[in-house]
Backbone as XML, in Angstrom:
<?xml version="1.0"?>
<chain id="A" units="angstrom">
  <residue number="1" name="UNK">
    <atom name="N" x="111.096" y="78.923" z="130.342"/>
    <atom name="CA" x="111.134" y="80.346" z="130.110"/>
    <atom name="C" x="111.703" y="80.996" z="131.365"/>
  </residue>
  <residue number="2" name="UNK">
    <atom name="N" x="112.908" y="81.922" z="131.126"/>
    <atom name="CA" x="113.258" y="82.225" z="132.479"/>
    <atom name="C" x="111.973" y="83.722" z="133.204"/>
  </residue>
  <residue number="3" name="UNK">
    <atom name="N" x="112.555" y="83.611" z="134.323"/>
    <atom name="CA" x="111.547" y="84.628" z="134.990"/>
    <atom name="C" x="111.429" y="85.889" z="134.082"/>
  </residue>
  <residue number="4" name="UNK">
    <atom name="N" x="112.328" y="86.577" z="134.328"/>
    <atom name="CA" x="112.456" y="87.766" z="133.282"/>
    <atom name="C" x="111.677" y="87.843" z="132.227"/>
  </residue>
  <residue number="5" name="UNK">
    <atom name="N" x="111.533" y="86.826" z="131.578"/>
    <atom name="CA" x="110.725" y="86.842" z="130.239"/>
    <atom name="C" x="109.470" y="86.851" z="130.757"/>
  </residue>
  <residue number="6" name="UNK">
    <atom name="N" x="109.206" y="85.943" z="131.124"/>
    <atom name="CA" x="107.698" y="85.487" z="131.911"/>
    <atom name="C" x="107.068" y="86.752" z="132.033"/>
  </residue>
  <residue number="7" name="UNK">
    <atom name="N" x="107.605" y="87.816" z="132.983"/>
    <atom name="CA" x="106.931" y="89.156" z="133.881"/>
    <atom name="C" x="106.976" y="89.503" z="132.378"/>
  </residue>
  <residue number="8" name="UNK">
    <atom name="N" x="107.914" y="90.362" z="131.548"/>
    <atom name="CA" x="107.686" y="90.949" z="130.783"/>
    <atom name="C" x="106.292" y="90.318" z="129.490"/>
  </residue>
  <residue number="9" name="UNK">
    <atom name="N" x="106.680" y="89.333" z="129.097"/>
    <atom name="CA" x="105.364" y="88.874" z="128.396"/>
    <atom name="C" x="103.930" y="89.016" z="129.185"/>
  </residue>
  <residue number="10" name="UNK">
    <atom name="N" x="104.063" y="88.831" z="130.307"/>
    <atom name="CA" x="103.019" y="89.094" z="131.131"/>
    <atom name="C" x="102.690" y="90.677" z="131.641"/>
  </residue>
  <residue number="11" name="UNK">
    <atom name="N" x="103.504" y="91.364" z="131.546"/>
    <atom name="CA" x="103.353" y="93.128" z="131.243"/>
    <atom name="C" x="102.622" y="93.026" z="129.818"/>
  </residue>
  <residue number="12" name="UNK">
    <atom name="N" x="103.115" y="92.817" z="128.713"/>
    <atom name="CA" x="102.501" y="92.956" z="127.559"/>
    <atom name="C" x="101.172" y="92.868" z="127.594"/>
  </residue>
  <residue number="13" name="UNK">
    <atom name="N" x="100.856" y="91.467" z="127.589"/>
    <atom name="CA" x="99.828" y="91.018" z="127.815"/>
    <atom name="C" x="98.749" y="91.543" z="128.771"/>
  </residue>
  <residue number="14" name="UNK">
    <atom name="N" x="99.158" y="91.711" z="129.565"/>
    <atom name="CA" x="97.841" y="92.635" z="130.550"/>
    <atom name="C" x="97.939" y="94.309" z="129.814"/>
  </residue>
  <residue number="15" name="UNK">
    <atom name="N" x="98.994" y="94.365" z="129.279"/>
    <atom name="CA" x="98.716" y="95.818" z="128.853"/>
    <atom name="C" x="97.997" y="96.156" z="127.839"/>
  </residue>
  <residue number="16" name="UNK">
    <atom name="N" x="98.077" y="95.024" z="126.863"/>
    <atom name="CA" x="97.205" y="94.526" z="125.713"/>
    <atom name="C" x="95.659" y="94.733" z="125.945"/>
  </residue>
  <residue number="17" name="UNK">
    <atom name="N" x="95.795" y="93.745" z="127.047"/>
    <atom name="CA" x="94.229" y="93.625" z="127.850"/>
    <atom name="C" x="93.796" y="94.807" z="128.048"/>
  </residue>
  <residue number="18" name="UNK">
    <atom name="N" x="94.374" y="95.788" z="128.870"/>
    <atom name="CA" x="93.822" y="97.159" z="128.919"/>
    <atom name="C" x="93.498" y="97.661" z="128.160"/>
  </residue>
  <residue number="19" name="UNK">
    <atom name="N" x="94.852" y="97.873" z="127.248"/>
    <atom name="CA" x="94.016" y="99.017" z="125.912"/>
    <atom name="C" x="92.806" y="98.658" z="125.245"/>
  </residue>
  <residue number="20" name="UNK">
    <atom name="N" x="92.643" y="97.391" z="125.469"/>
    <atom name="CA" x="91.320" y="96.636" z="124.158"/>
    <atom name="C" x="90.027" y="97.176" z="124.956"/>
  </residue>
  <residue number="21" name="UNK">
    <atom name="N" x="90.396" y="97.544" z="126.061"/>
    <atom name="CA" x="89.214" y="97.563" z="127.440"/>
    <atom name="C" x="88.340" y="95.629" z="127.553"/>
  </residue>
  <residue number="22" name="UNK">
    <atom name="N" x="89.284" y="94.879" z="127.793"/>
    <atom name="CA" x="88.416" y="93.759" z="128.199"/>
    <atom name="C" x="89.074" y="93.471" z="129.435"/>
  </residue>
  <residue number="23" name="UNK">
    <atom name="N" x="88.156" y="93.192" z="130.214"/>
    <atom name="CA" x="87.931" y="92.733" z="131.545"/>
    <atom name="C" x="88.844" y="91.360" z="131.716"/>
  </residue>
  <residue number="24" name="UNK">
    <atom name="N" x="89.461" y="91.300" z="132.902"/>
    <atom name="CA" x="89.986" y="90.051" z="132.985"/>
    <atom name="C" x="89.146" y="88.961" z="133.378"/>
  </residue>
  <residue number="25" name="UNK">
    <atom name="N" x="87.735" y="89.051" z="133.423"/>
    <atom name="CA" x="86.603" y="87.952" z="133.685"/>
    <atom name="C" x="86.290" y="87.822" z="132.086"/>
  </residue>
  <residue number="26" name="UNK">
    <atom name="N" x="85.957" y="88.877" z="131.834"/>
    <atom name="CA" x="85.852" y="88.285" z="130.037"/>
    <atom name="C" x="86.952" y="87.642" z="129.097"/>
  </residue>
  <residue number="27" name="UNK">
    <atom name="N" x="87.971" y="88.274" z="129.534"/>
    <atom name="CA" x="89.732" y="87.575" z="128.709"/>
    <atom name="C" x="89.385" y="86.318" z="129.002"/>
  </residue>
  <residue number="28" name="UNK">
    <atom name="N" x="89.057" y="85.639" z="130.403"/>
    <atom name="CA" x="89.434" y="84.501" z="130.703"/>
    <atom name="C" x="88.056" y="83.766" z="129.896"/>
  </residue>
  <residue number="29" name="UNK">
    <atom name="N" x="87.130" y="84.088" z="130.175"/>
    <atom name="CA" x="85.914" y="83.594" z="129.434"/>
    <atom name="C" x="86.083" y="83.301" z="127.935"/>
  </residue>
  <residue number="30" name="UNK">
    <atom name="N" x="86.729" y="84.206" z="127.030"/>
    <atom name="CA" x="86.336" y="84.576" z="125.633"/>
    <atom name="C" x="87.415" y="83.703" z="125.269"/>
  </residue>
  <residue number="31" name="UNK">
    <atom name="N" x="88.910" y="83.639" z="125.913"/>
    <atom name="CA" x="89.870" y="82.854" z="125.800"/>
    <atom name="C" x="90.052" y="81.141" z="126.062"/>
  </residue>
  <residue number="32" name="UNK">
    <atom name="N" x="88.393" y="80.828" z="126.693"/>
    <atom name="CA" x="89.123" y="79.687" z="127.472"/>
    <atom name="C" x="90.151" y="79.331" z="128.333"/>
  </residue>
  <residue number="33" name="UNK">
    <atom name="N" x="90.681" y="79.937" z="128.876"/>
    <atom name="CA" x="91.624" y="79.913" z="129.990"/>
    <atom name="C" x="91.472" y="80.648" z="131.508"/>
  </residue>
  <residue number="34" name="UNK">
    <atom name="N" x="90.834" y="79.208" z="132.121"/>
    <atom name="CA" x="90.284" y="79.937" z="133.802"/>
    <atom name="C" x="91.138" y="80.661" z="134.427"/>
  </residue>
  <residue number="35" name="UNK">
    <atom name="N" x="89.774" y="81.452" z="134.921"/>
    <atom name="CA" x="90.861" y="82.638" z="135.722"/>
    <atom name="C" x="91.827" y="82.307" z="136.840"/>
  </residue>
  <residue number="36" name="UNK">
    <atom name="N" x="91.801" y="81.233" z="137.168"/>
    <atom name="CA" x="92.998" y="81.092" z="138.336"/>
    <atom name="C" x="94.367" y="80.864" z="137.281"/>
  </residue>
  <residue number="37" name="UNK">
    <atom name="N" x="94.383" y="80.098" z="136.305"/>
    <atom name="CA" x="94.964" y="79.718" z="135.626"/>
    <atom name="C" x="95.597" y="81.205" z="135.034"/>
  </residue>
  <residue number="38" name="UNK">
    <atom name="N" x="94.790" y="81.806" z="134.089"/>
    <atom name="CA" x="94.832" y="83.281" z="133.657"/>
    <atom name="C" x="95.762" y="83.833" z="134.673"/>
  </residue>
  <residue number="39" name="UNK">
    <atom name="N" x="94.897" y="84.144" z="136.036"/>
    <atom name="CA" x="95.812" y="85.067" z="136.869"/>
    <atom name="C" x="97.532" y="84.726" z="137.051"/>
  </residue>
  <residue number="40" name="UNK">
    <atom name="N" x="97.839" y="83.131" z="137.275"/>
    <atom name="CA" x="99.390" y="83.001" z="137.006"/>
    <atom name="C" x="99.702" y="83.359" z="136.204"/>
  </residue>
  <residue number="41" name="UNK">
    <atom name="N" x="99.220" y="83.185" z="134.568"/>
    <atom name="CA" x="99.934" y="83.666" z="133.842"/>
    <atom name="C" x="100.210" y="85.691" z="133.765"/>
  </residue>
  <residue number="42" name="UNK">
    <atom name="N" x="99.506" y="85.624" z="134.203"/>
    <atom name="CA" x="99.193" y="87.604" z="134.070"/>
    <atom name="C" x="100.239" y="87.756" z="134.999"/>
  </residue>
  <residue number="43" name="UNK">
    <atom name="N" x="100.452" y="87.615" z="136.042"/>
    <atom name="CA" x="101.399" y="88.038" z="137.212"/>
    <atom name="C" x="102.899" y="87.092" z="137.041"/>
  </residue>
  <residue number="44" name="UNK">
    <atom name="N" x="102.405" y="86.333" z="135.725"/>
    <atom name="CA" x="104.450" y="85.820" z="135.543"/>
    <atom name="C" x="104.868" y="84.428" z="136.561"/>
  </residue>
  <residue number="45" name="UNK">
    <atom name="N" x="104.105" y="84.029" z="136.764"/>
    <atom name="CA" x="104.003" y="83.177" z="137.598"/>
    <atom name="C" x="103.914" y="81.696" z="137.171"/>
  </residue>
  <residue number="46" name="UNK">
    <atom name="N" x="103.315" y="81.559" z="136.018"/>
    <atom name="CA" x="103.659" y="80.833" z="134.805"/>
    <atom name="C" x="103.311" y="81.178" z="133.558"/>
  </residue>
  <residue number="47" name="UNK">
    <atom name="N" x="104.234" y="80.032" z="132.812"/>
    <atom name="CA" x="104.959" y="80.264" z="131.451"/>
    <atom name="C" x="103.505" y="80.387" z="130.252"/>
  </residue>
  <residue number="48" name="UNK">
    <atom name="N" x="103.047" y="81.255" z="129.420"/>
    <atom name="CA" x="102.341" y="80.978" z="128.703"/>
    <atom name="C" x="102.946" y="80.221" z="127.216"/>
  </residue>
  <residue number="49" name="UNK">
    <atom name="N" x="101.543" y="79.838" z="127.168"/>
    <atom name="CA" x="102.145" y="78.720" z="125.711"/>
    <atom name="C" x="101.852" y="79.015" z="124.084"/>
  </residue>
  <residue number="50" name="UNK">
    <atom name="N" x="101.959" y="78.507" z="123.583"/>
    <atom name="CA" x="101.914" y="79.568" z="121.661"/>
    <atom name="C" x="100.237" y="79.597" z="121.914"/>
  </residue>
  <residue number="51" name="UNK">
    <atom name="N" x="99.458" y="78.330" z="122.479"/>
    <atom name="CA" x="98.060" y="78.387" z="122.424"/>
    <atom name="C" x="97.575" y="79.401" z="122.844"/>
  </residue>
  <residue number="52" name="UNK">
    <atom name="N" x="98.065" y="79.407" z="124.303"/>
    <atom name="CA" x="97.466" y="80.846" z="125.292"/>
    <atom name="C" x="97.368" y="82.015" z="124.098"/>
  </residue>
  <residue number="53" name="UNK">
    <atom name="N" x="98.759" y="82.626" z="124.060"/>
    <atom name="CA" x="99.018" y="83.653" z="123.110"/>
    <atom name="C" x="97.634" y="84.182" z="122.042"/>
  </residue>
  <residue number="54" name="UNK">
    <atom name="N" x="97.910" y="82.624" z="121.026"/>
    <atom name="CA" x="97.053" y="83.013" z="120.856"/>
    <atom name="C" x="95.659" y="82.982" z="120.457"/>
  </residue>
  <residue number="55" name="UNK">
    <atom name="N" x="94.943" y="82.693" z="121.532"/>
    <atom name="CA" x="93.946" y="82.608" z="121.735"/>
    <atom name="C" x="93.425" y="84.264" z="122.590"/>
  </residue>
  <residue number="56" name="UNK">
    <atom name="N" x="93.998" y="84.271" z="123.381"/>
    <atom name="CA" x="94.644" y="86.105" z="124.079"/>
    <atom name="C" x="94.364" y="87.002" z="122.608"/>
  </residue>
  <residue number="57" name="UNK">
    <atom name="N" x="94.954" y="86.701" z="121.939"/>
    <atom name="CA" x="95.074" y="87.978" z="120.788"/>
    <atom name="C" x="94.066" y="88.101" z="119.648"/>
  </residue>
  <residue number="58" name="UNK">
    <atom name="N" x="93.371" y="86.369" z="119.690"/>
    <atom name="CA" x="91.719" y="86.367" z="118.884"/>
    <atom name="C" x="91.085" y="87.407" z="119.856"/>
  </residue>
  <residue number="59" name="UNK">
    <atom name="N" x="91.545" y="87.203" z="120.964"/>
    <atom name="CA" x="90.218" y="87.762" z="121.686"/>
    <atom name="C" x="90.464" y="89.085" z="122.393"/>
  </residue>
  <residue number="60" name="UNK">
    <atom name="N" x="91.627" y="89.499" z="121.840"/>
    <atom name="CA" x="91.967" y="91.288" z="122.027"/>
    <atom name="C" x="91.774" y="91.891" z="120.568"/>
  </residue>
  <residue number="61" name="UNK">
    <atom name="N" x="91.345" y="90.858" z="120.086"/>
    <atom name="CA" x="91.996" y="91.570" z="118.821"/>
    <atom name="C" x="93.195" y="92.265" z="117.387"/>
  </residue>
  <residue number="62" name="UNK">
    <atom name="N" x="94.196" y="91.305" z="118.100"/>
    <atom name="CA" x="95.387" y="91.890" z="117.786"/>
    <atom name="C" x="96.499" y="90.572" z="117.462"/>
  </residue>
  <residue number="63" name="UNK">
    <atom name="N" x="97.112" y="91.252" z="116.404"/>
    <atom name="CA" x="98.138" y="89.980" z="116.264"/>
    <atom name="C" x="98.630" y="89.911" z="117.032"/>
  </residue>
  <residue number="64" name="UNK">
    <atom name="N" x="98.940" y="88.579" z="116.940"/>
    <atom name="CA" x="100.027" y="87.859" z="118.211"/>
    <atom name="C" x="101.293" y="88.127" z="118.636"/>
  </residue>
  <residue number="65" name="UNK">
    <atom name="N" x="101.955" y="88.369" z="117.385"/>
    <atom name="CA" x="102.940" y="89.207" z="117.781"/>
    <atom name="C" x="103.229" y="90.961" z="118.808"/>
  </residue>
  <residue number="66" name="UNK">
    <atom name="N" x="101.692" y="91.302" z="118.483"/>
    <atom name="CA" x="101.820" y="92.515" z="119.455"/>
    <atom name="C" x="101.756" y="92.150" z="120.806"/>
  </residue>
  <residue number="67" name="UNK">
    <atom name="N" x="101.733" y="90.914" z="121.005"/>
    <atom name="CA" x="101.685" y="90.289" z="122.677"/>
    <atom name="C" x="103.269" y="90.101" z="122.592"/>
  </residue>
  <residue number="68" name="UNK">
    <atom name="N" x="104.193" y="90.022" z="122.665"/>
    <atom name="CA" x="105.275" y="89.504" z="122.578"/>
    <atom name="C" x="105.977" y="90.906" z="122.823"/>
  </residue>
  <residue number="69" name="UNK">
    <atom name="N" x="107.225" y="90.460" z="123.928"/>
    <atom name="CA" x="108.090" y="92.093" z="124.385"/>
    <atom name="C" x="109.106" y="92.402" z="123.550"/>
  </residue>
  <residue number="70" name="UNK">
    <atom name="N" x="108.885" y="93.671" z="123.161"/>
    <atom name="CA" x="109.659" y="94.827" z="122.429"/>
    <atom name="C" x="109.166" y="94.682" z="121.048"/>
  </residue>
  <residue number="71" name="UNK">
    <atom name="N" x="107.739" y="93.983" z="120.949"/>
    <atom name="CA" x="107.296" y="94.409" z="119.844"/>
    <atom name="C" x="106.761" y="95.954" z="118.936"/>
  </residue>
  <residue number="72" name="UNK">
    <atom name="N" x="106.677" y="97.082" z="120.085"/>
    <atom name="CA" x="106.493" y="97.928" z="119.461"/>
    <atom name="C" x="107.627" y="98.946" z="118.873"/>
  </residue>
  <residue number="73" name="UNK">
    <atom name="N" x="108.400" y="98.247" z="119.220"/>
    <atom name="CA" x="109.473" y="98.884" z="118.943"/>
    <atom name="C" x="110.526" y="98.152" z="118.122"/>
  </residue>
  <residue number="74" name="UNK">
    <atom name="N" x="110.103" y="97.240" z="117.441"/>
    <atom name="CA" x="110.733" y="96.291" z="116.106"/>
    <atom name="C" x="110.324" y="96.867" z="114.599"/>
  </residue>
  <residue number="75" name="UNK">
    <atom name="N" x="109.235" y="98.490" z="114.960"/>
    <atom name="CA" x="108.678" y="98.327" z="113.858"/>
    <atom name="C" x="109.693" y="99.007" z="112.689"/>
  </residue>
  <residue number="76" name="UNK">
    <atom name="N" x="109.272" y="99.382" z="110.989"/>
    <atom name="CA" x="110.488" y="99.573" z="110.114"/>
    <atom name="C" x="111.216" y="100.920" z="110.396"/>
  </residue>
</chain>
């Protein structure tokens, strides 16, 4: 995944996180994915995988696709 993508999926994704109001100690908890681990991926640092995703979006609440960049703006 080149960088570019990375940060931006990783903008999504923490922005996701915000609006739901969950904590990034609980994301990482509720998700299975430790927070050191978590924190690369949040800051783009590494590549998340279809699992991460979604497992992230059971636990925001939200389809998976709303994690993914320029999804709000694909709509009809």
């Amino acid at each position: 995944m080149g960088t570019d993508l990375r940060h931006l999926l990783a903008f999504e994704v923490d922005g996701a996180r915000l609006h739901a109001g969950v904590s990034f100690s609980e994301l990482s908890q509720r998700s299975g994915i430790g927070p050191e681990a978590l924190g690369e991926l949040l800051e783009g640092r590494e590549d998340f995988t279809v699992v991460d995703l979604v497992r992230i979006a059971e636990v925001l609440g939200v389809p998976v696709t709303t994690l993914l960049p320029g999804a709000a703006s694909d709509g009809p």
